[in-house]
N, C-alpha and C positions, 0 to 999 in steps of 0.2 A: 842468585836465584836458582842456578841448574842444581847446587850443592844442598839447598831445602827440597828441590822437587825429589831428587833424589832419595833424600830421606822419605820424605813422605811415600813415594813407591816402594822402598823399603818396609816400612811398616805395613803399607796396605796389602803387601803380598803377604808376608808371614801371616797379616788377620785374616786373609782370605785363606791362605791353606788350614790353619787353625781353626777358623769357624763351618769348612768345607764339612766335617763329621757331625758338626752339633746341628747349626740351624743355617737354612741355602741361604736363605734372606738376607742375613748377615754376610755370608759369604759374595754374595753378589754384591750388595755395596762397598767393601771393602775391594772388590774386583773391578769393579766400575773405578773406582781413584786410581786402584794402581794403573787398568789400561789408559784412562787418562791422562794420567801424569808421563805414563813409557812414551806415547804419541806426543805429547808436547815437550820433551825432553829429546825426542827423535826432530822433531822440527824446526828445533835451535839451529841444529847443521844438516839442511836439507838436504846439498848434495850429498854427502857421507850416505844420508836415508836413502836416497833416491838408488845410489850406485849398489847398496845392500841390492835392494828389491829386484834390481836388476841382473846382477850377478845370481840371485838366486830364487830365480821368478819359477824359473821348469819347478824346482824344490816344492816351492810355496806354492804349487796350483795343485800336485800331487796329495800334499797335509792338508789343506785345505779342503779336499775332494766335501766333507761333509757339510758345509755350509755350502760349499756352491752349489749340491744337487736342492739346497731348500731355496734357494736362490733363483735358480732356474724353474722350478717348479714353480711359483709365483706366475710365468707366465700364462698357463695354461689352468691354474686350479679354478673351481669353482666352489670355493672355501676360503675367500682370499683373506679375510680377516683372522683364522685361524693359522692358517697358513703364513701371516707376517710375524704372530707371534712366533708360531715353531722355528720363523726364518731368526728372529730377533735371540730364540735359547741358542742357534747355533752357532752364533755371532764369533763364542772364543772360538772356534774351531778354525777361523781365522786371523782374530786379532790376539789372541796367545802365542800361535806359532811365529808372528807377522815381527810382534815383540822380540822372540829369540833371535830371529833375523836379524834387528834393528841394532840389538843389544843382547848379545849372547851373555856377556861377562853377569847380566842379571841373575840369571838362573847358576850358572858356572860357579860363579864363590858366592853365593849363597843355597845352595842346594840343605846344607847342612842345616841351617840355623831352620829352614821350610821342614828337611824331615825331623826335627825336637818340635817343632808346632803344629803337627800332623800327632803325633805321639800326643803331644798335650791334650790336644782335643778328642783324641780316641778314648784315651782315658779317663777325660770329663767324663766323657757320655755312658760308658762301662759304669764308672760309680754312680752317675745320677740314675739310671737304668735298675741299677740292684739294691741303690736304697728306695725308689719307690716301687719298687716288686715287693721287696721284704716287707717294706711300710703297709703298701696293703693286704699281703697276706698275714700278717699279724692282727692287722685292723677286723680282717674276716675271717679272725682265727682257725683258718689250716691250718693242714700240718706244713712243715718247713720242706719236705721232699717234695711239693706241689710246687714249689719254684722251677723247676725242670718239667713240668706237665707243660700242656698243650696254652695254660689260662698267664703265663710268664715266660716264654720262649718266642721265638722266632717276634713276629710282629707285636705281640703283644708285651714282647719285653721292653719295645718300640712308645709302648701308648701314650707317653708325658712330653714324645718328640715328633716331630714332623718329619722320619726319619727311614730310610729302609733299609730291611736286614742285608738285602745283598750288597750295598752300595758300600752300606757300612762295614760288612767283613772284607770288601776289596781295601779299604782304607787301614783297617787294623792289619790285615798283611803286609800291606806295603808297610805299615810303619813299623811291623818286627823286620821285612825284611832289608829297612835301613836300621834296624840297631845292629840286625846280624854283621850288615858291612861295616858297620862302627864297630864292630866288638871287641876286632884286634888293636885298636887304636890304646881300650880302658885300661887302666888302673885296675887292681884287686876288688877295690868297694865298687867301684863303679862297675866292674863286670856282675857284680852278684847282685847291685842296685836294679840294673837293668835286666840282668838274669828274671828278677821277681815282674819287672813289669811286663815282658815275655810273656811270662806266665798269666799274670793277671790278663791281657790282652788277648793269648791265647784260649784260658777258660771262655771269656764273656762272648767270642766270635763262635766258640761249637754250640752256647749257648743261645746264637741268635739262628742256629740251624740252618745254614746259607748252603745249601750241598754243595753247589758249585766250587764257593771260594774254599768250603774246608777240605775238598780231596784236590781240589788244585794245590792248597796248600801242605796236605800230606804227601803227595808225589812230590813237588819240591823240595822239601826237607830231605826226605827219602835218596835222590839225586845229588843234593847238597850235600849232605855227611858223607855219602859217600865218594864222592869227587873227592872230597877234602883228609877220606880217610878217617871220621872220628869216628870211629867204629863203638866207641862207647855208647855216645852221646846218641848212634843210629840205633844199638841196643834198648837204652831207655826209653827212646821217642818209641821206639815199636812196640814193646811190651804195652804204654801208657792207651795205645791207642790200638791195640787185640785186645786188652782190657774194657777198653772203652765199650768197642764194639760187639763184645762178647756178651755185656752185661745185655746192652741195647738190643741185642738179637733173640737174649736166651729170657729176661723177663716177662713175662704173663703181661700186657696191658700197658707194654711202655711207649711212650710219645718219643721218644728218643728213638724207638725202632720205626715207631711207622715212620717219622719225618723222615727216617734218613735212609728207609731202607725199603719197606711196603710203598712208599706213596711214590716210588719209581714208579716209571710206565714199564720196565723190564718186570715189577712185579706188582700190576696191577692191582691190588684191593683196597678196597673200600670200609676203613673200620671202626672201632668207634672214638677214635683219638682224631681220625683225620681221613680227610674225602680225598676221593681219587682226583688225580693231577691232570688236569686235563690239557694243557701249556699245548702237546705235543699235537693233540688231535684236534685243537683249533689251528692250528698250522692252515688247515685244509680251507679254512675261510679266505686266507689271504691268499693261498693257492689261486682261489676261484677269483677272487680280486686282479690277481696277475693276468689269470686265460680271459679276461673281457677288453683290456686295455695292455697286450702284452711287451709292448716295442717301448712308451715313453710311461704308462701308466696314468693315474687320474691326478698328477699333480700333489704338489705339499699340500698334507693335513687334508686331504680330501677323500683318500682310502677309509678312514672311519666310518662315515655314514652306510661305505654300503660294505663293509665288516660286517658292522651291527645288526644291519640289515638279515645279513644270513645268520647272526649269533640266536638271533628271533626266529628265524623259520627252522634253525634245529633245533629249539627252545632251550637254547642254551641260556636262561636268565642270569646265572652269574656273573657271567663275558657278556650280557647284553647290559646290562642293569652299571656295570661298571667300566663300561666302555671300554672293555680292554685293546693293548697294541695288541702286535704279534707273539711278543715274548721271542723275538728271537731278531736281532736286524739283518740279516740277509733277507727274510721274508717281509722282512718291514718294507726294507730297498726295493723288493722285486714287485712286491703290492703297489706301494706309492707311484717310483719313478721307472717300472717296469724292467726290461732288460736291460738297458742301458744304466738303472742304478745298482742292479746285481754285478755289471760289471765294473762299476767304478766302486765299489767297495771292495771289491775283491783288491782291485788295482792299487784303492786305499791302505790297506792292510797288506798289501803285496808290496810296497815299496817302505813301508816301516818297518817291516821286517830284514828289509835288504841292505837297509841300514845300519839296524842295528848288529847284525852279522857280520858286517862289511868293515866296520867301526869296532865290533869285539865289545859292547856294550850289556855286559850279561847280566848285571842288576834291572839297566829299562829291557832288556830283554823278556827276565823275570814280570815285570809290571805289564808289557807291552802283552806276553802272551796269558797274561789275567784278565784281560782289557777282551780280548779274543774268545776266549772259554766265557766268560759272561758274556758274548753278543749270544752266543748258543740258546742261552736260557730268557735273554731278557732283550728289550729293546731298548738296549745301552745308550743312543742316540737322542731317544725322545726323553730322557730324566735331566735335566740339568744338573744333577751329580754326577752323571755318566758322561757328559760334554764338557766339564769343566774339568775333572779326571784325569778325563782321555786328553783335553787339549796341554794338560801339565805336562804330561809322558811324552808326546810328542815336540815340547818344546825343551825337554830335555833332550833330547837326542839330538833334535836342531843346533842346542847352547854349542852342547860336547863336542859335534862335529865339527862345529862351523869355529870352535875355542880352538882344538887338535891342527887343525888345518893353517889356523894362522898360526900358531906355534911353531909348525914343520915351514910354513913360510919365513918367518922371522930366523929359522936356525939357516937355510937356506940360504940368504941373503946375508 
Protein backbone atom coordinates (compact mmCIF):
# COMPACT_ATOMS: atom_id res chain seq x y z
CA UNK A 1 0.00 0.00 0.00
CA UNK A 2 2.90 2.55 1.16
CA UNK A 3 4.60 1.64 -2.55
CA UNK A 4 1.01 2.92 -4.55
CA UNK A 5 0.55 5.72 -2.24
CA UNK A 6 3.74 6.70 -3.15
CA UNK A 7 3.16 6.71 -6.54
CA UNK A 8 0.23 8.43 -6.59
CA UNK A 9 2.11 11.35 -4.62
CA UNK A 10 4.34 11.12 -7.14
CA UNK A 11 2.24 12.06 -9.85
CA UNK A 12 0.14 14.47 -8.03
CA UNK A 13 3.09 16.72 -7.40
CA UNK A 14 4.57 16.76 -10.79
CA UNK A 15 0.40 17.64 -11.97
CA UNK A 16 0.52 20.20 -9.51
CA UNK A 17 3.69 21.86 -10.32
CA UNK A 18 2.71 21.37 -14.04
CA UNK A 19 -0.74 22.69 -13.86
CA UNK A 20 0.75 25.67 -11.27
CA UNK A 21 1.25 28.21 -14.66
CA UNK A 22 -1.87 27.06 -16.73
CA UNK A 23 -5.05 26.88 -14.43
CA UNK A 24 -4.84 27.03 -9.93
CA UNK A 25 -7.94 24.92 -9.89
CA UNK A 26 -6.28 22.16 -11.28
CA UNK A 27 -3.27 22.72 -9.44
CA UNK A 28 -4.89 22.63 -6.10
CA UNK A 29 -6.51 19.49 -6.67
CA UNK A 30 -3.67 17.72 -7.67
CA UNK A 31 -2.13 19.53 -4.37
CA UNK A 32 -4.77 18.43 -2.20
CA UNK A 33 -3.80 14.39 -3.15
CA UNK A 34 -0.29 14.87 -3.00
CA UNK A 35 -0.60 16.58 0.63
CA UNK A 36 -2.81 13.79 1.49
CA UNK A 37 -1.18 11.08 0.40
CA UNK A 38 2.46 12.75 2.11
CA UNK A 39 0.30 12.98 5.69
CA UNK A 40 -0.87 9.46 5.30
CA UNK A 41 2.19 7.94 4.21
CA UNK A 42 3.96 9.97 7.20
CA UNK A 43 1.54 8.21 9.60
CA UNK A 44 2.31 4.72 8.73
CA UNK A 45 5.44 5.26 11.14
CA UNK A 46 4.25 7.81 13.51
CA UNK A 47 7.01 7.84 15.66
CA UNK A 48 9.72 8.58 12.81
CA UNK A 49 6.86 11.67 12.03
CA UNK A 50 6.59 12.59 15.45
CA UNK A 51 10.61 12.59 16.15
CA UNK A 52 10.92 14.79 12.65
CA UNK A 53 8.61 17.43 13.97
CA UNK A 54 10.28 17.53 16.96
CA UNK A 55 13.69 17.72 16.20
CA UNK A 56 12.79 20.50 13.88
CA UNK A 57 9.91 22.32 15.37
CA UNK A 58 12.13 25.88 16.10
CA UNK A 59 12.72 25.35 11.87
CA UNK A 60 9.02 24.81 11.15
CA UNK A 61 7.46 27.73 13.30
CA UNK A 62 9.95 30.11 11.56
CA UNK A 63 8.56 28.80 7.53
CA UNK A 64 5.72 28.66 8.74
CA UNK A 65 5.49 32.38 9.99
CA UNK A 66 2.76 32.96 7.05
CA UNK A 67 -0.11 30.79 7.95
CA UNK A 68 0.34 31.29 11.59
CA UNK A 69 -0.10 35.18 11.43
CA UNK A 70 -3.65 34.06 9.34
CA UNK A 71 -4.13 31.78 12.05
CA UNK A 72 -3.76 33.91 14.76
CA UNK A 73 -5.60 36.51 13.40
CA UNK A 74 -8.74 34.53 13.34
CA UNK A 75 -8.95 35.45 16.83
CA UNK A 76 -9.59 38.75 16.95
CA UNK A 77 -11.05 39.67 13.13
CA UNK A 78 -14.31 40.75 12.54
CA UNK A 79 -14.43 39.32 9.03
CA UNK A 80 -14.24 35.87 10.17
CA UNK A 81 -15.66 34.21 7.37
CA UNK A 82 -13.30 35.76 4.96
CA UNK A 83 -10.70 35.49 7.14
CA UNK A 84 -11.07 31.31 7.39
CA UNK A 85 -10.81 31.34 3.69
CA UNK A 86 -7.56 33.60 3.44
CA UNK A 87 -6.48 31.25 6.68
CA UNK A 88 -7.51 27.97 4.44
CA UNK A 89 -5.19 29.66 0.93
CA UNK A 90 -2.32 29.72 3.37
CA UNK A 91 -2.72 26.40 4.48
CA UNK A 92 0.65 25.11 2.29
CA UNK A 93 2.70 27.60 3.78
CA UNK A 94 2.54 24.84 6.35
CA UNK A 95 1.76 21.68 5.11
CA UNK A 96 4.41 22.04 2.19
CA UNK A 97 7.22 22.82 4.37
CA UNK A 98 5.69 20.25 7.29
CA UNK A 99 6.06 17.64 4.15
CA UNK A 100 9.86 18.23 3.46
CA UNK A 101 10.18 17.84 7.08
CA UNK A 102 8.35 14.48 7.03
CA UNK A 103 10.09 13.49 3.86
CA UNK A 104 12.73 15.49 2.47
CA UNK A 105 13.91 12.53 -0.09
CA UNK A 106 10.28 13.84 -1.89
CA UNK A 107 11.38 16.94 -3.06
CA UNK A 108 15.39 15.93 -3.09
CA UNK A 109 15.28 13.19 -6.10
CA UNK A 110 12.70 14.41 -7.61
CA UNK A 111 13.40 18.04 -7.97
CA UNK A 112 14.25 17.34 -11.64
CA UNK A 113 11.43 15.59 -13.23
CA UNK A 114 9.13 18.97 -11.03
CA UNK A 115 11.42 21.46 -12.89
CA UNK A 116 10.68 19.52 -16.85
CA UNK A 117 6.81 20.03 -15.64
CA UNK A 118 7.20 23.63 -14.65
CA UNK A 119 8.84 24.04 -18.18
CA UNK A 120 5.95 22.07 -19.74
CA UNK A 121 3.32 24.10 -18.43
CA UNK A 122 5.06 27.41 -19.16
CA UNK A 123 5.20 26.51 -22.33
CA UNK A 124 1.61 25.37 -22.72
CA UNK A 125 0.53 28.51 -21.72
CA UNK A 126 3.19 30.83 -23.98
CA UNK A 127 1.69 28.79 -27.21
CA UNK A 128 -1.86 28.86 -26.08
CA UNK A 129 -1.49 32.73 -25.30
CA UNK A 130 -0.05 33.59 -28.91
CA UNK A 131 -2.13 31.37 -30.80
CA UNK A 132 -5.29 33.07 -29.45
CA UNK A 133 -3.78 36.63 -29.81
CA UNK A 134 -2.73 35.97 -33.45
CA UNK A 135 -6.22 34.17 -33.90
CA UNK A 136 -8.03 37.19 -33.01
CA UNK A 137 -6.02 39.68 -34.42
CA UNK A 138 -6.29 38.12 -37.78
CA UNK A 139 -10.10 37.67 -37.01
CA UNK A 140 -10.10 41.83 -36.51
CA UNK A 141 -7.76 42.14 -39.22
CA UNK A 142 -4.87 44.36 -37.80
CA UNK A 143 -2.04 44.68 -38.54
CA UNK A 144 0.47 41.81 -37.10
CA UNK A 145 2.89 44.64 -34.98
CA UNK A 146 -0.45 45.34 -32.78
CA UNK A 147 0.41 41.95 -31.15
CA UNK A 148 3.11 43.93 -29.00
CA UNK A 149 0.45 47.00 -28.31
CA UNK A 150 -1.35 47.56 -25.30
CA UNK A 151 -4.89 45.28 -26.69
CA UNK A 152 -2.07 41.63 -26.59
CA UNK A 153 0.47 42.24 -23.92
CA UNK A 154 0.81 42.17 -20.34
CA UNK A 155 -2.84 40.98 -19.17
CA UNK A 156 -4.49 40.82 -21.90
CA UNK A 157 -2.08 38.47 -23.46
CA UNK A 158 -3.69 36.70 -20.30
CA UNK A 159 -7.59 36.79 -21.42
CA UNK A 160 -8.39 32.87 -22.45
CA UNK A 161 -6.58 32.20 -18.88
CA UNK A 162 -7.34 32.75 -15.37
CA UNK A 163 -3.95 33.73 -15.07
CA UNK A 164 -1.48 36.70 -14.13
CA UNK A 165 1.35 38.20 -15.83
CA UNK A 166 3.50 38.54 -12.69
CA UNK A 167 3.03 35.24 -11.29
CA UNK A 168 3.45 33.80 -14.42
CA UNK A 169 6.90 35.51 -15.37
CA UNK A 170 8.21 34.29 -11.89
CA UNK A 171 7.41 30.65 -13.08
CA UNK A 172 8.96 31.19 -16.72
CA UNK A 173 12.21 32.31 -14.72
CA UNK A 174 12.46 29.77 -12.59
CA UNK A 175 11.99 27.36 -15.32
CA UNK A 176 14.99 28.86 -17.55
CA UNK A 177 16.69 29.17 -14.47
CA UNK A 178 16.57 25.41 -13.93
CA UNK A 179 17.48 24.64 -17.71
CA UNK A 180 20.43 26.93 -17.09
CA UNK A 181 21.43 24.61 -14.14
CA UNK A 182 20.80 21.58 -16.40
CA UNK A 183 22.71 22.87 -19.28
CA UNK A 184 26.00 21.60 -18.36
CA UNK A 185 24.64 18.16 -17.95
CA UNK A 186 23.14 18.15 -22.20
CA UNK A 187 24.17 16.57 -25.16
CA UNK A 188 24.89 18.87 -28.37
CA UNK A 189 20.92 18.49 -29.53
CA UNK A 190 19.74 18.86 -26.42
CA UNK A 191 21.68 22.03 -25.42
CA UNK A 192 20.34 23.88 -28.68
CA UNK A 193 16.71 21.98 -27.99
CA UNK A 194 16.53 23.83 -25.01
CA UNK A 195 18.71 26.78 -26.13
CA UNK A 196 15.27 27.49 -28.39
CA UNK A 197 12.92 26.91 -25.60
CA UNK A 198 15.03 29.78 -23.60
CA UNK A 199 14.32 31.63 -26.04
CA UNK A 200 10.82 31.07 -26.69
CA UNK A 201 10.18 31.30 -22.87
CA UNK A 202 12.27 34.30 -22.74
CA UNK A 203 10.33 36.25 -25.68
CA UNK A 204 6.66 35.47 -24.29
CA UNK A 205 7.77 36.71 -20.50
CA UNK A 206 8.94 40.54 -21.90
CA UNK A 207 5.97 40.06 -23.67
CA UNK A 208 3.63 39.70 -20.64
CA UNK A 209 5.46 43.11 -19.51
CA UNK A 210 6.01 42.03 -15.70
CA UNK A 211 8.77 44.76 -14.79
CA UNK A 212 9.53 43.31 -11.76
CA UNK A 213 10.50 39.68 -12.93
CA UNK A 214 12.08 41.09 -16.25
CA UNK A 215 14.91 43.30 -14.62
CA UNK A 216 15.18 40.87 -11.85
CA UNK A 217 15.70 38.68 -14.43
CA UNK A 218 18.20 40.92 -16.55
CA UNK A 219 20.40 41.76 -13.50
CA UNK A 220 20.74 38.03 -12.88
CA UNK A 221 21.91 36.95 -16.11
CA UNK A 222 24.10 39.97 -16.02
CA UNK A 223 25.68 38.53 -12.65
CA UNK A 224 25.57 34.99 -13.88
CA UNK A 225 27.63 35.22 -17.23
CA UNK A 226 29.72 37.02 -15.45
CA UNK A 227 30.63 34.97 -12.50
CA UNK A 228 30.84 32.32 -14.87
CA UNK A 229 33.08 34.24 -17.20
CA UNK A 230 31.00 33.80 -20.73
CA UNK A 231 31.77 36.97 -21.78
CA UNK A 232 30.34 36.00 -25.12
CA UNK A 233 27.14 34.94 -24.20
CA UNK A 234 27.22 38.43 -21.64
CA UNK A 235 28.04 40.38 -25.04
CA UNK A 236 24.81 39.03 -26.95
CA UNK A 237 22.41 39.19 -23.99
CA UNK A 238 23.47 42.90 -23.66
CA UNK A 239 23.38 44.16 -27.22
CA UNK A 240 19.76 41.97 -27.53
CA UNK A 241 18.40 43.94 -24.75
CA UNK A 242 20.12 47.90 -25.37
CA UNK A 243 18.34 47.01 -28.54
CA UNK A 244 15.44 46.12 -27.10
CA UNK A 245 15.37 49.10 -24.99
CA UNK A 246 16.55 51.56 -27.36
CA UNK A 247 13.77 50.82 -29.85
CA UNK A 248 11.10 50.99 -26.67
CA UNK A 249 12.60 54.35 -25.61
CA UNK A 250 13.18 56.04 -29.06
CA UNK A 251 9.63 55.02 -30.77
CA UNK A 252 6.93 57.70 -31.25
CA UNK A 253 3.72 55.96 -29.48
CA UNK A 254 5.14 52.74 -28.10
CA UNK A 255 3.47 50.51 -25.41
CA UNK A 256 6.53 48.84 -24.87
CA UNK A 257 8.02 52.19 -23.64
CA UNK A 258 5.23 53.39 -21.49
CA UNK A 259 4.81 49.82 -19.77
CA UNK A 260 8.27 49.52 -19.07
CA UNK A 261 9.43 52.74 -18.76
CA UNK A 262 6.73 56.07 -18.42
CA UNK A 263 4.33 54.06 -16.30
CA UNK A 264 7.21 54.16 -13.38
CA UNK A 265 6.40 56.28 -10.47
CA UNK A 266 10.31 57.50 -11.02
CA UNK A 267 8.59 58.86 -14.39
CA UNK A 268 5.36 59.77 -13.78
CA UNK A 269 3.09 60.32 -16.91
CA UNK A 270 -0.01 59.70 -17.96
CA UNK A 271 -0.31 58.63 -21.82
CA UNK A 272 -2.27 57.38 -24.14
CA UNK A 273 -1.12 53.62 -24.32
CA UNK A 274 -1.18 53.57 -20.41
CA UNK A 275 -2.34 55.37 -17.14
CA UNK A 276 -0.42 56.30 -14.30
CA UNK A 277 0.59 53.52 -11.75
CA UNK A 278 -0.73 54.24 -8.86
CA UNK A 279 0.57 50.71 -6.78
CA UNK A 280 2.99 53.14 -4.86
CA UNK A 281 0.59 56.07 -3.77
CA UNK A 282 -2.10 53.69 -2.43
CA UNK A 283 0.51 52.52 -0.10
CA UNK A 284 -0.68 55.39 2.06
CA UNK A 285 -4.22 53.74 2.46
CA UNK A 286 -2.67 50.95 4.41
CA UNK A 287 -0.32 53.39 6.04
CA UNK A 288 -3.40 54.89 7.57
CA UNK A 289 -4.78 51.27 8.20
CA UNK A 290 -1.69 50.51 10.39
CA UNK A 291 -1.87 54.28 12.49
CA UNK A 292 -5.62 53.16 13.89
CA UNK A 293 -4.70 49.68 15.07
CA UNK A 294 -0.88 49.95 15.17
CA UNK A 295 0.45 47.00 17.83
CA UNK A 296 -1.81 43.78 16.51
CA UNK A 297 -3.87 45.36 13.70
CA UNK A 298 -7.59 44.60 12.52
CA UNK A 299 -7.12 40.90 12.15
CA UNK A 300 -7.25 38.36 8.85
CA UNK A 301 -8.93 39.63 5.84
CA UNK A 302 -10.50 42.48 7.90
CA UNK A 303 -7.99 45.34 6.65
CA UNK A 304 -10.09 45.47 3.42
CA UNK A 305 -13.19 47.16 4.23
CA UNK A 306 -11.63 49.95 5.70
CA UNK A 307 -8.84 50.16 2.63
CA UNK A 308 -11.74 50.54 0.55
CA UNK A 309 -13.09 52.79 2.74
CA UNK A 310 -10.32 55.50 2.23
CA UNK A 311 -9.84 54.19 -1.77
CA UNK A 312 -13.62 56.02 -1.83
CA UNK A 313 -12.93 59.14 0.17
CA UNK A 314 -9.78 59.75 -2.26
CA UNK A 315 -12.10 58.78 -5.10
CA UNK A 316 -9.80 56.53 -6.08
CA UNK A 317 -12.54 54.24 -8.02
CA UNK A 318 -10.30 51.94 -9.64
CA UNK A 319 -8.56 50.52 -6.13
CA UNK A 320 -12.24 50.86 -4.88
CA UNK A 321 -14.25 49.27 -7.48
CA UNK A 322 -11.79 46.30 -7.49
CA UNK A 323 -11.06 45.91 -4.07
CA UNK A 324 -7.44 46.14 -4.37
CA UNK A 325 -4.66 44.57 -1.68
CA UNK A 326 -1.78 46.56 -0.93
CA UNK A 327 0.40 45.49 -3.81
CA UNK A 328 3.05 45.22 -1.61
CA UNK A 329 3.12 42.49 1.60
CA UNK A 330 5.23 44.27 4.00
CA UNK A 331 2.17 46.76 4.04
CA UNK A 332 -0.17 44.19 3.70
CA UNK A 333 1.50 42.55 7.24
CA UNK A 334 1.72 45.90 8.74
CA UNK A 335 -2.13 46.90 7.67
CA UNK A 336 -3.68 43.57 8.70
CA UNK A 337 -1.66 42.21 11.64
CA UNK A 338 0.11 45.46 12.60
CA UNK A 339 3.64 45.67 14.06
CA UNK A 340 3.90 42.58 15.09
CA UNK A 341 3.17 41.19 11.42
CA UNK A 342 5.84 43.67 9.93
CA UNK A 343 8.05 41.97 12.21
CA UNK A 344 7.42 38.52 11.72
CA UNK A 345 7.88 38.81 7.96
CA UNK A 346 10.77 40.33 8.18
CA UNK A 347 11.91 37.54 10.61
CA UNK A 348 10.14 35.19 7.84
CA UNK A 349 12.28 36.33 5.15
CA UNK A 350 15.24 36.80 7.56
CA UNK A 351 15.81 33.26 8.40
CA UNK A 352 15.19 31.87 4.63
CA UNK A 353 17.66 33.68 3.65
CA UNK A 354 20.05 32.60 6.36
CA UNK A 355 19.67 29.44 5.25
CA UNK A 356 20.10 29.53 2.11
CA UNK A 357 23.55 31.44 2.60
CA UNK A 358 24.48 29.19 5.30
CA UNK A 359 23.68 26.06 3.03
CA UNK A 360 25.42 27.76 -0.10
CA UNK A 361 22.09 27.06 -2.04
CA UNK A 362 22.41 29.62 -4.99
CA UNK A 363 19.88 28.46 -7.46
CA UNK A 364 16.85 28.67 -4.32
CA UNK A 365 18.72 31.53 -3.54
CA UNK A 366 18.03 32.85 -7.06
CA UNK A 367 14.11 31.87 -6.61
CA UNK A 368 14.06 32.81 -2.94
CA UNK A 369 15.23 36.59 -3.72
CA UNK A 370 12.47 36.70 -6.75
CA UNK A 371 9.93 35.56 -4.15
CA UNK A 372 11.35 38.97 -2.30
CA UNK A 373 11.40 41.64 -5.18
CA UNK A 374 7.76 40.63 -6.04
CA UNK A 375 6.50 41.00 -2.30
CA UNK A 376 7.77 44.81 -3.42
CA UNK A 377 5.35 45.24 -6.06
CA UNK A 378 2.64 42.84 -5.13
CA UNK A 379 0.72 41.08 -2.30
CA UNK A 380 2.48 37.79 -3.02
CA UNK A 381 0.81 36.22 0.08
CA UNK A 382 -2.93 36.86 -0.66
CA UNK A 383 -2.55 35.07 -4.55
CA UNK A 384 -2.63 31.42 -4.22
CA UNK A 385 0.01 31.38 -6.94
CA UNK A 386 2.23 33.26 -4.71
CA UNK A 387 1.61 30.75 -1.61
CA UNK A 388 2.00 27.81 -3.26
CA UNK A 389 5.31 29.33 -5.02
CA UNK A 390 6.61 30.50 -2.25
CA UNK A 391 5.69 27.37 -0.07
CA UNK A 392 7.77 24.96 -3.07
CA UNK A 393 10.99 27.37 -2.52
CA UNK A 394 10.84 26.86 0.86
CA UNK A 395 10.51 23.21 0.97
CA UNK A 396 13.26 23.03 -1.18
CA UNK A 397 15.64 24.45 0.93
CA UNK A 398 14.04 22.40 3.92
CA UNK A 399 14.48 18.97 1.45
CA UNK A 400 18.39 20.11 0.71
CA UNK A 401 19.19 20.89 4.15
CA UNK A 402 17.69 18.45 6.19
CA UNK A 403 19.09 15.54 2.74
CA UNK A 404 22.91 17.39 3.43
CA UNK A 405 22.77 17.08 6.99
CA UNK A 406 21.86 13.42 7.24
CA UNK A 407 24.46 12.79 4.67
CA UNK A 408 27.31 14.45 6.83
CA UNK A 409 25.66 12.29 9.63
CA UNK A 410 25.76 8.98 7.84
CA UNK A 411 29.69 9.78 6.65
CA UNK A 412 30.21 10.49 10.32
CA UNK A 413 29.05 7.50 11.86
Amino acid sequence: MKENLSKVRFLSLLMAVFFLPIHINLNNIFLLIFIITSVFIASLTPKMALENIAKNKTLLFFISIPFTLNFMGLLYTDELSRGIDYTVRALPFFLIPLIAILSPQVFVTNYKKMGYALILGCLIVAIWSWFFSVQSLLEEGRPFKELFGPLYSNHNLLRNLDMHPTYLSIFIYSAIGFIVLEFGHFKKFKKIFYGIIIFVLLAFMIHLLSRVAIFYFIFSSLVYFIYKKYWVLLAGFAIIFILVFAYAYSTPQNYLRDRLIYNLNLFEKKTQFSKKDDRFDRLSASYEIFKERPIIGYGTAAESKYRRAIFKRNKDTVAYNENYNAHNQFMEYLSTFGIIGALAYLLFFGRLFYLVYTNKQVFLGFLLTGVFLACVTESVFERSWGVIYTSFVIAFIVSFILHNNSLKQNQVA
